[in-house]
C-alpha positions as CSV (number, residue, x, y, z in Angstrom):
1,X,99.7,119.0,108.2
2,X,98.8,119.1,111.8
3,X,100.7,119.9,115.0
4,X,103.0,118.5,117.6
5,X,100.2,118.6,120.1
6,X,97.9,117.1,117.8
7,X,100.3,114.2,116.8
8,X,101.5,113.6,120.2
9,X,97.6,113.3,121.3
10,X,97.0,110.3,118.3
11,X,100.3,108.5,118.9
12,X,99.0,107.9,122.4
13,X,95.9,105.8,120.3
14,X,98.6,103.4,118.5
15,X,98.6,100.1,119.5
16,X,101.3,98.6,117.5
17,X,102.3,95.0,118.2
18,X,104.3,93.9,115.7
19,X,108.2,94.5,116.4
20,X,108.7,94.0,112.7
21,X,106.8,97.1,112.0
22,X,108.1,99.0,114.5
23,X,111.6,98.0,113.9
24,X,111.0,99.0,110.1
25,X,110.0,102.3,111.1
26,X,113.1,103.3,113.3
27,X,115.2,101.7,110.6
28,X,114.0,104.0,107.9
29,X,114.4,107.1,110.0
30,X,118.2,106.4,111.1
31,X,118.8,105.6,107.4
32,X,117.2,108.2,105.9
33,X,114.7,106.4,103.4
34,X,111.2,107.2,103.2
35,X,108.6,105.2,103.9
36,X,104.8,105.7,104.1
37,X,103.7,108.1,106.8
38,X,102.4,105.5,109.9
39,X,99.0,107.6,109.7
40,X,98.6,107.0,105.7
41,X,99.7,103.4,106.6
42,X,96.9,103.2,108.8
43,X,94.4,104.8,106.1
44,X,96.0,102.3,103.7
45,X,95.4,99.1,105.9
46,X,91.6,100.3,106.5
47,X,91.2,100.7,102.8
48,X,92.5,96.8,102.0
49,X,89.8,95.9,104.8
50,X,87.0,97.8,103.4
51,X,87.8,96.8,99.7
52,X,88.6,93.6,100.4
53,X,90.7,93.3,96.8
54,X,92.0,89.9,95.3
55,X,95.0,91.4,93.7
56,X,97.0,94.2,94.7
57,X,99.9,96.0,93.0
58,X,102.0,98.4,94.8
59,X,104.6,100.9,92.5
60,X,107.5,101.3,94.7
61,X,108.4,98.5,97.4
62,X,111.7,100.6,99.2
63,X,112.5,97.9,102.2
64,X,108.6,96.6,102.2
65,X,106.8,98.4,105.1
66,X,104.0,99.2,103.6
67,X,103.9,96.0,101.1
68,X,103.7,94.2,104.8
69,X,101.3,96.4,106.2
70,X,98.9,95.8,103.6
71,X,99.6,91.8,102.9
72,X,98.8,91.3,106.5
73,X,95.4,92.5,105.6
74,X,94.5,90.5,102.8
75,X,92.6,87.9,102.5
76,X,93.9,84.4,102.3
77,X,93.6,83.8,98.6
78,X,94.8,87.4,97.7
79,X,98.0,88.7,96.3
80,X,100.2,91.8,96.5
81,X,102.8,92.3,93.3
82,X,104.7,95.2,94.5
83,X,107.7,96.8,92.0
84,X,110.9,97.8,92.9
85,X,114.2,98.9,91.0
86,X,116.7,99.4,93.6
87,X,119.3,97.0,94.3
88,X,119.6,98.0,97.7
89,X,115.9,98.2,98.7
90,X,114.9,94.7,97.3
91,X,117.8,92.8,99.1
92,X,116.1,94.7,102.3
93,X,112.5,94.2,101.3
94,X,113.5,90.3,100.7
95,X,114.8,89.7,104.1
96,X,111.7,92.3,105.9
97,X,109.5,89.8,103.9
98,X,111.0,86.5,105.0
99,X,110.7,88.1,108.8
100,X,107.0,88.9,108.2
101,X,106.2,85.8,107.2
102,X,104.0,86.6,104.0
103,X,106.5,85.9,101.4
104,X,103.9,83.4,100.1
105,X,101.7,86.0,99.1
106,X,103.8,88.5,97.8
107,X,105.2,89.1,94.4
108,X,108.5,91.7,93.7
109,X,109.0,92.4,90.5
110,X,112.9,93.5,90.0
111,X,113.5,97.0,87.9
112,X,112.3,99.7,86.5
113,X,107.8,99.9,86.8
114,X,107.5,102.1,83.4
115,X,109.3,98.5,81.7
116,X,108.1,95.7,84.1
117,X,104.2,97.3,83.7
118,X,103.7,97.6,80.1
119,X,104.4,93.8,80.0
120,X,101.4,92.8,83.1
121,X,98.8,91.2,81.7
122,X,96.6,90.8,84.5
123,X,94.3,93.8,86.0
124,X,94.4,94.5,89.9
125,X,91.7,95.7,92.0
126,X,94.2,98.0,94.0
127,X,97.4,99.8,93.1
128,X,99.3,101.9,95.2
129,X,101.7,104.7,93.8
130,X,104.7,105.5,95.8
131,X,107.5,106.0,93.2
132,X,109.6,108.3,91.8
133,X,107.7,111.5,91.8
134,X,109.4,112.7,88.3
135,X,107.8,109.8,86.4
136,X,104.3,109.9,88.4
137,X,102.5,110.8,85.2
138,X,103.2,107.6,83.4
139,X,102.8,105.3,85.8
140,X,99.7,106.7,86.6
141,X,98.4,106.1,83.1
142,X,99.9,102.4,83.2
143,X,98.0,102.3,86.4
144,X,94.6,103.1,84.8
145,X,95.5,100.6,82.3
146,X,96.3,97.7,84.8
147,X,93.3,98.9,87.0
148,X,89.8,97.4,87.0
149,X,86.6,99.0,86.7
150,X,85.6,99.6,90.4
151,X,89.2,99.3,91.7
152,X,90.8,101.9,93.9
153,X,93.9,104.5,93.0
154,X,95.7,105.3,96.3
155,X,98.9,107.5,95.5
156,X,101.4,108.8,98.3
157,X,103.1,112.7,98.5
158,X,100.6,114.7,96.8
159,X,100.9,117.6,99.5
160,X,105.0,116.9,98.7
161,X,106.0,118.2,102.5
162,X,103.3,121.1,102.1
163,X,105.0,123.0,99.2
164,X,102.6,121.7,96.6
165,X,100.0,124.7,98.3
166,X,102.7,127.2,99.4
167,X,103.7,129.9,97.7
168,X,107.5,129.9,98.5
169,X,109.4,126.6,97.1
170,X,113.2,125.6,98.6
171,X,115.4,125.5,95.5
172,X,116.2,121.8,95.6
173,X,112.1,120.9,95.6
174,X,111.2,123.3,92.9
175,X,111.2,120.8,90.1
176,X,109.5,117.9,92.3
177,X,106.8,120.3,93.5
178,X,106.3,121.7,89.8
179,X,105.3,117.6,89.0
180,X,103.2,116.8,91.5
181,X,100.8,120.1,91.3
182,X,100.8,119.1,87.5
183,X,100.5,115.8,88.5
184,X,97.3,116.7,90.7
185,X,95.8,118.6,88.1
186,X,95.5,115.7,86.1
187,X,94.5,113.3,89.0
188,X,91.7,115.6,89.7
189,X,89.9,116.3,86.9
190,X,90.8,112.4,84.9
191,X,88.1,111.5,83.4
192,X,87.2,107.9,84.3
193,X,88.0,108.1,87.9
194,X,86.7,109.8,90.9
195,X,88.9,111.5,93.0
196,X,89.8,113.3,96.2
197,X,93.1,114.6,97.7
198,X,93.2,113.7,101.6
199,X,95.8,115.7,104.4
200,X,96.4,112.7,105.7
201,X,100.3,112.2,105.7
202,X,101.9,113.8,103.2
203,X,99.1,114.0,100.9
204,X,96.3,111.3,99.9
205,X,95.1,110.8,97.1
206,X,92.7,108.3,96.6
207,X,89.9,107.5,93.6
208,X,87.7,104.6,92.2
209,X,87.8,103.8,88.7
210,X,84.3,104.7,86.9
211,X,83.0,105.5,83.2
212,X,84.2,107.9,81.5
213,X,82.0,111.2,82.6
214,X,80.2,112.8,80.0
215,X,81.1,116.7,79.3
């Protein structure tokens, strides 16, 4: 969204002490799985410090990084359930947890989030959406469900690598980038939340749970 220049010029503000972290971070780029953009990381650990929320549930875990990043910001009472269905990616989240040292606080559900969610009784003052982008749609209206009045929607990828604005599509992302504009239609104009799309990353998008608005 921005360039080299301007990259290179904010890298030269991170301070990043913890090894974990950074080992996480060179560990998904030499394997090839995606984590949270470091800057939407950042945005994502500010937003657990503003909101200060009791329970947290995050809809995708991969191998943890950002379940870390925001369990090192919670309070000590607090929680983070965080879903994941990969076999792979939860025996690597389970040791990157056991590293960090928060396994205490944090929750992994094992399988798929459209079956493990219908079945959560409790509501969360924070969810994060980072999943599969094809079933987006329903777990954002599970999410609405499991969300409490005032709590806050943060959802990765909606600028999907900048093709959900561009006019020319790669073959293989035409279907992804076909949900998530339909996807961002719906996120935008939802009734019962407010909401705003940030080009931070690859795409924030981030809203509060309200009434429903009156037409």
């Amino acid at each position: 969204m921005i360039d080299e220049n301007q990259l290179r010029y904010l890298d030269g503000f991170r301070n990043e002490e913890d090894k974990l972290i950074l080992e996480m971070e060179s560990f998904a780029i030499e394997n090839g799985i995606p984590i949270l953009d470091r800057y939407a990381a950042a945005f994502l650990e500010l937003q657990i410090r503003i909101c200060k929320p009791k329970r947290v549930l995050e809809i995708g875990t991969a191998i943890g990084y950002s379940s870390i990043r925001i369990t090192r910001n919670l309070s000590k009472k607090s929680v983070l359930h965080t879903i994941e269905k990969s076999e792979d990616n939860i025996k690597l989240a389970e040791e990157n947890f056991s590293k960090s040292g928060f396994s205490e606080k944090i929750v992994l559900y094992k399988g798929d989030a459209l079956e493990i969610m219908p079945n959560l009784s409790s509501k969360y003052d924070f969810i994060f959406l980072d999943a599969d982008k094809e079933d987006y749609k329903r777990l954002f209206d599970y999410s609405l469900m499991l969300l409490k009045k005032k709590g806050i929607l943060f959802v990765d990828n909606l600028l999907w690598h900048g093709y959900a604005a561009a006019t020319r599509v790669p073959k293989n992302f035409k279907n992804s980038t076909k949900m998530i504009r339909e996807f961002n239609k719906v996120f935008m104009t939802q009734q019962n939340l407010q909401s705003t799309i940030l080009t931070i990353g690859d795409g924030i998008g981030l809203a509060v749970k309200t009434k429903k608005r009156n037409n």
